[in-house]
Structure formats: structure tokens, C-alpha cells
C-alpha positions, 0 to 999 in steps of 0.5 A, a space after each residue: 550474415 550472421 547478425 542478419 540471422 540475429 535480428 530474425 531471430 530476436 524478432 521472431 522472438 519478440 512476435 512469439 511473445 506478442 501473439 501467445 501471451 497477449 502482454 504489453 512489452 517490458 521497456 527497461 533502462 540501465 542506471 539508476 531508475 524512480 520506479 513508480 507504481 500507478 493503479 488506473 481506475 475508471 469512472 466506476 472505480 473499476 480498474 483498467 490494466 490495457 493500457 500502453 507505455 504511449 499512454 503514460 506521462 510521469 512529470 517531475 517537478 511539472 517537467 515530462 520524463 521519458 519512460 526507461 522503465 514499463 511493466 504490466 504484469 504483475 509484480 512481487 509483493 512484500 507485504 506487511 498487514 497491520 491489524 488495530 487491536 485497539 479495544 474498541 476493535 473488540 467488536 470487530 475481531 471475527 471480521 477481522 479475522 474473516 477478510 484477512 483471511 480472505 485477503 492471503 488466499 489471494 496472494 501470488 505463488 510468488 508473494 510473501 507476507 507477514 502480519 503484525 498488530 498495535 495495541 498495548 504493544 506492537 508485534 510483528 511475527 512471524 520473523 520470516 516472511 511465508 506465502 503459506 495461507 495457514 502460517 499466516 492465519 495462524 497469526 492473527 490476533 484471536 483476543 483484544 484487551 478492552 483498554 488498548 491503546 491505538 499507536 496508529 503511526 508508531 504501527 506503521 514505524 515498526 512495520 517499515 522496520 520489519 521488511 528488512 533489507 530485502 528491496 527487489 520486490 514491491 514492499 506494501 504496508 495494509 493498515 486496518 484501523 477503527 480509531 485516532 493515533 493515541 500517542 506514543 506507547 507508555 511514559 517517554 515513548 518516542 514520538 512518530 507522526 503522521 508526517 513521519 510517516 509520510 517522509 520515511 514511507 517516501 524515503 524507503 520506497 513503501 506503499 501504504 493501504 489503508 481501511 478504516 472501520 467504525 468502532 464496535 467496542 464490546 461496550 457501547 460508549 456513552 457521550 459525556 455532557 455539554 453541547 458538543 458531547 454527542 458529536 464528540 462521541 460520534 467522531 471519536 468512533 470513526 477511523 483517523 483521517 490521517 491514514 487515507 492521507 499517508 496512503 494517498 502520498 505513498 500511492 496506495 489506496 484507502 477504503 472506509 468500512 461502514 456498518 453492514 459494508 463486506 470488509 472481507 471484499 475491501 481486503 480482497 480489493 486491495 489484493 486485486 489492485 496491487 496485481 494490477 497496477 502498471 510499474 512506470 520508471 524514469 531516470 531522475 533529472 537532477 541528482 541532488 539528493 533532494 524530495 521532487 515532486 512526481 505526478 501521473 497522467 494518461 491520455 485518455 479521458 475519464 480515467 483516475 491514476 493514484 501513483 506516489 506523489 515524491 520521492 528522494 533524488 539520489 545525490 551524486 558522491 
């Protein structure tokens, strides 16, 4: 009798929550779990946050995995902006400032964020992570140096190292970025690529956004001489293609500013879309401590899903 009234109990419970709230349930399995954040976006780029645990299909290694793990309320973010302070952003410092601040107003009770910048060094301060709007506006940059350098990729080496050892919330690198990775910082520097970037994003379980800008550096630059001088001109003004490629492997977004285009909503859209993505988890198939190969799928047509594309297999002792 009394797990009969157990059973009533746990379904009234379940029926409760269906009806007041309206979610999805949470499905959530014992053991080691690949967790993998998905955004779903329609054909015009709108995001969809209705859909199912039946909808989903996460394949490893082109094989279908069951789902242990789904969740479609929002999660805890751990944030790290990453804002270029390279001189050609000179320009652009009161826009910058303007939709960073659009973007922490955006944040959830729950989220915490830190902001760093890359120039002639890079810095990331301050040393705790708050959710306090003010505290973090206070950390923006307010001045740019014209000759500074873009370390692109060491920027964001630095910033995997600024979250720590904290791993129960969602961590997230937003880059904003005018220009190309200029090398390592001073003479010997260590170098850090794009690939880098990509393996130890992946390995650290790290989502990275990125925006890029047009330059608007305080004087305008001036095309030097020869057939291709123009067009290098016009080229060495645009952001680095890089950075929408380290975002696309590590399951976050990238968005490219032109001129006259509202930075401040690209910010405010990257907020948006990480308080509505779907968290997936599967128990990994092998455990030889090897990166396999992951994709996301949906049943229903017409519908976009960006999700990591690897991750690192745990290897059993």
C-alpha cells in the first residue's frame, strides 16, 4: 500500500509541474554524461525553444545516441567578454562600451561574468566573477592606444584560463573583434593558433562567440602602392575569418557588424540565444579517451541546430 500511495504521489507531482509551469520535463542519467548545447533557429534566423526531447538526435561518430540528459530551461552562464583594444578600435570605443552594456543588463540573477581586453596586453579583471551590471561596466576599457597590436587567439588562451576551476555552470567566451591575429605578444612570445584555440575550447568544454567589426581607427588608412593595394586595404579592415570558424567548432554563434548596423543588438542576441538553447547529454559509446566527432539533428524540417561539433572521450584508468 504504501508504495501505491508513493506512485500517486510522484504523479501528482509530475502533473503539477506540467500544468503550472508549462516546461518540458528534465530527463537526467547517472555517470559520466557528453553534454552538448544546441540553439535551434528557424528559417528566419528566429530562434525555436518548443521542442522536445523526441525531436533531437545526437549522433557520435555518425551512430544515434540515447539521450540520458534534456533540459530546456535556461542554464547557468559563466561568461568571459573579450573586447579588441586594438588601435584600429579606436573608433569604435563608445559603441563598444554602449552594447556591452546592453549585453549585462541582460544577464540572469543567476549568471556571472567577467570582461577582459587584448591590445598591447591582455587583461582580465576583475578577479572574481559578479553579476552586478555596474561593477562590470566599470570595467570596460575607456581609452584605446592607436598602435595596438590584435593578439586575437592569445585573447582567448587567457581567457580559457581566467574561468578557473569552477565547471558546474555553462562557461562562455564573447570575443568582439575589427581585425586579423597579429602574432604573439613581443619578441619570443608563445605562440597560440586558431587550431589551438579550437582543441583546447573542445577540450575544456567552452563555447566561444564571436562579433566582428569593420575597423574605424581614429585615422583613416591609406592604401599603399601596386596592383593589389586597394584591395589589401579593404581586406586588412575586416575582422578575421578565424573567429567565426572557432565559434562554429565550439557551438556558439558569430555575427559580422557592418557600418550603420546596431552592435548593441548583436550583443543583446548572443544574450538571448544562450538563455534559450536546449542542454542534450549522451553517455559516451567508447571511452578511449579520444576527440569523436558529434552532430545534432531535429525531425522537423526547416529548422537550423548549431551545437559543438567534437569533443574529448573520457579514457578509462
Amino acid at each position: 500500500m504504501k508504495w501505491m500511495l508513493a506512485l500517486a504521489a510522484a504523479v501528482a507531482c509530475l502533473c503539477g509541474i506540467d500544468a503550472a509551469g508549462g516546461q518540458q520535463p528534465v530527463f537526467r542519467g547517472a555517470g559520466d554524461v557528453v553534454r552538448v548545447f544546441a540553439t535551434v533557429t528557424d528559417r528566419d534566423d528566429r530562434l525555436v525553444t518548443t521542442l522536445t526531447r523526441d525531436d533531437f538526435e545526437v549522433r557520435d561518430e555518425g551512430k544515434p545516441q540515447p539521450l540520458t540528459l534534456f533540459d530546456n530551461a535556461p542554464q547557468r552562464i559563466r561568461l568571459i567578454v573579450m573586447l579588441d583594444v586594438s588601435g584600429s578600435m579606436a573608433g569604435n570605443i563608445l559603441l563598444l562600451r554602449a552594447a556591452a552594456e546592453q549585453l549585462f543588463t541582460r544577464l540572469r540573477p543567476d549568471d556571472v561574468a567577467r570582461v577582459g581586453t587584448f591590445g598591447h596586453d591582455v587583461i582580465i579583471g576583475p578577479s572574481d566573477f559578479t553579476g552586478d551590471p555596474t561593477a562590470l561596466q566599470a570595467a570596460l576599457p575607456r581609452t584605446i592606444d592607436a598602435d595596438a597590436p590584435t593578439p586575437l587567439w592569445r585573447g582567448i588562451d587567457e581567457a580559457l584560463d581566467g574561468f578557473g576551476a569552477e565547471t558546474d555552470a555553462r562557461r562562455v567566451i564573447l570575443v568582439l573583434s575589427d581585425g586579423k591575429d597579429s602574432g604573439p605578444l613581443g619578441f619570443g612570445g608563445q605562440f597560440f593558433s586558431q587550431a589551438d584555440a579550437i582543441d583546447r575550447a573542445r577540450d575544456e568544454d567552452v563555447m566561444v562567440y564571436g562579433i566582428g567589426m569593420r575597423s574605424r581607427g581614429v585615422r583613416p588608412r591609406q592604401p599603399g602602392i601596386g596592383p593589389g593595394a586597394l584591395q589589401a586595404m579593404l581586406m586588412a579592415d575586416l575582422p578575421d575569418h578565424g573567429l567565426a570558424l572557432v565559434a562554429r567548432e565550439t557551438g556558439g554563434g558569430y555575427t559580422e557588424i557592418r557600418f550603420g548596423q546596431d552592435l548593441a543588438a548583436a550583443f543583446a542576441q548572443v544574450a538571448d540565444e544562450l538563455h534559450s538553447q536546449y542542454l542534450l547529454g549522451f553517455s559516451p559509446p567508447k571511452r578511449d579517451g579520444k576527440v569523436h566527432d558529434i552532430s545534432v539533428r531535429v525531425a522537423q524540417r526547416g529548422l537550423d541546430v548549431r551545437a559543438r561539433r567534437t569533443y574529448v572521450a573520457p579514457r578509462d584508468q
